[in-house]
C-alpha positions in Angstrom: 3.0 -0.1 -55.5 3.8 2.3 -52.7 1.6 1.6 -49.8 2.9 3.6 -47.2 3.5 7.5 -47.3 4.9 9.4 -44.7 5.2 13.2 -44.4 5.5 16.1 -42.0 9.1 16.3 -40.7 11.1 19.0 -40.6 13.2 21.0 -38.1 11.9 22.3 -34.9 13.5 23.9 -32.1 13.1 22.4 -28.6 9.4 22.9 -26.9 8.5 23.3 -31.1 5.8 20.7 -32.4 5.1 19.1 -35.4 2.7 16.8 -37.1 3.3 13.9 -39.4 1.1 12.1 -41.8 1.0 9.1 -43.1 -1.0 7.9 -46.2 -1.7 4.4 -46.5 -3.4 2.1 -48.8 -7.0 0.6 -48.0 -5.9 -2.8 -48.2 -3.4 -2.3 -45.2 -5.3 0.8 -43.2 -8.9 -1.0 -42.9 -7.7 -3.9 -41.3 -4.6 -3.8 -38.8 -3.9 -1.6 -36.2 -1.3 1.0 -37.0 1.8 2.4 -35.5 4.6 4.9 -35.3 7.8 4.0 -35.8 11.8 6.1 -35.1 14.9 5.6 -36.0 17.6 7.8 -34.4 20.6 8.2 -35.6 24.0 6.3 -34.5 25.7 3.1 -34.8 23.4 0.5 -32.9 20.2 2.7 -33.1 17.0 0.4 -33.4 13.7 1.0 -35.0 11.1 1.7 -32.1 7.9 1.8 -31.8 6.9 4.9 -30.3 3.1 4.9 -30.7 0.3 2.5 -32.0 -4.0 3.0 -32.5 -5.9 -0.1 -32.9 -8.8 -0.4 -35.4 -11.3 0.3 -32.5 -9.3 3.4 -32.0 -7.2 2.7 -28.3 -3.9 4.3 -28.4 -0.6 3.5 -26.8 2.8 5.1 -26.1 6.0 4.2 -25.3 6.9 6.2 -22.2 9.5 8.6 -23.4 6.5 10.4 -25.6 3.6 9.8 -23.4 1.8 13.1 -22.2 3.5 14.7 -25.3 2.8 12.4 -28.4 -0.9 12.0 -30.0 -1.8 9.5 -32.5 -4.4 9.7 -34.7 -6.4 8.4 -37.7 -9.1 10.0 -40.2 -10.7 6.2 -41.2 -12.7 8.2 -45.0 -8.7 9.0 -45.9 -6.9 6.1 -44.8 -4.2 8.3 -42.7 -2.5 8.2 -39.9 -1.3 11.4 -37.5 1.0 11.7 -35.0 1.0 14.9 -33.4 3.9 16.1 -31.7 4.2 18.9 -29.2 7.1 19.7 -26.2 9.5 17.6 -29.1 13.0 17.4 -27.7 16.7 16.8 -29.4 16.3 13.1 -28.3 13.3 12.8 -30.3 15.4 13.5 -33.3 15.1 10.6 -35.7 13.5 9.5 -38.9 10.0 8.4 -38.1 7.8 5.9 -40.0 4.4 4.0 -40.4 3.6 0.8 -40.7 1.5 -2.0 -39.6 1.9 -2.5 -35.7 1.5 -6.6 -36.6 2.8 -8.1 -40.0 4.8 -5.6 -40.7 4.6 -4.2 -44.7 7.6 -3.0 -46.8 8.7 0.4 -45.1 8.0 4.1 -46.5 10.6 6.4 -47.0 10.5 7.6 -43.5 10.3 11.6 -42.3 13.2 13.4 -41.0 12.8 15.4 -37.8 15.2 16.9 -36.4 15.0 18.8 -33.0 17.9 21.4 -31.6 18.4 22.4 -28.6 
C-alpha cells in the first residue's frame, strides 16, 4: 500500500521556483507532524531534513532554505507543499516526505535539479 506520494520536481534554472506535493495517506497525515526531506547527489550524501509543519501548523527550516523555502499543508486532502523560490544548484537533490517522527517506508522521491 503506497502511503506516501511525492511530486513536482523538475529542472529549474537558478533564481527559478518550484512546488512539490506530497500525497499522503490519512492514517499517517492526521496524526504526526510532517517533513521534507533531500538527498543530494555524491558519495557520502545524507538524507536531510530540510523543512517540517507540526499538526498545529508551526513550521521550521533548516538554515540553508530559510527565507526561501515554504511548507505547507491542505488538512481536507491529506498533502503536503513545499514551495520553493530563489532555488539554487546546491539545492539540487531528490526530495521526499515523510513523517518528521517514526519515520514510514519512503516514496519514490522527486528529482530537482537546479543549473546554474
Amino acid at each position: 500500500q503506497v502511503q506516501l506520494v511525492e511530486s513536482g520536481g523538475g529542472s529549474v534554472e537558478a533564481g527559478g521556483s518550484l512546488r512539490l506535493s506530497c500525497a499522503a495517506s490519512a492514517s499517517i497525515f492526521n496524526f504526526n507532524g510532517m517533513g521534507w526531506y533531500r538527498q543530494a547527489p555524491g558519495p557520502g550524501k545524507q538524507r536531510e531534513l530540510v523543512a517540517g509543519i507540526i499538526i498545529g501548523g508551526s513550521t521550521n527550516y533548516a538554515d540553508s532554505v530559510k527565507g526561501r523555502f515554504i511548507i505547507s499543508k491542505d488538512n481536507a486532502k491529506n498533502t503536503v507543499y513545499l514551495q520553493m523560490n530563489s532555488l539554487k544548484p546546491e539545492d539540487t537533490a531528490v526530495y521526499y516526505c515523510n513523517t518528521l517522527r517514526n519515520l514510514h517506508s519512503w516514496g519514490q522521491g522527486t528529482q530537482v535539479t537546479v543549473s546554474s
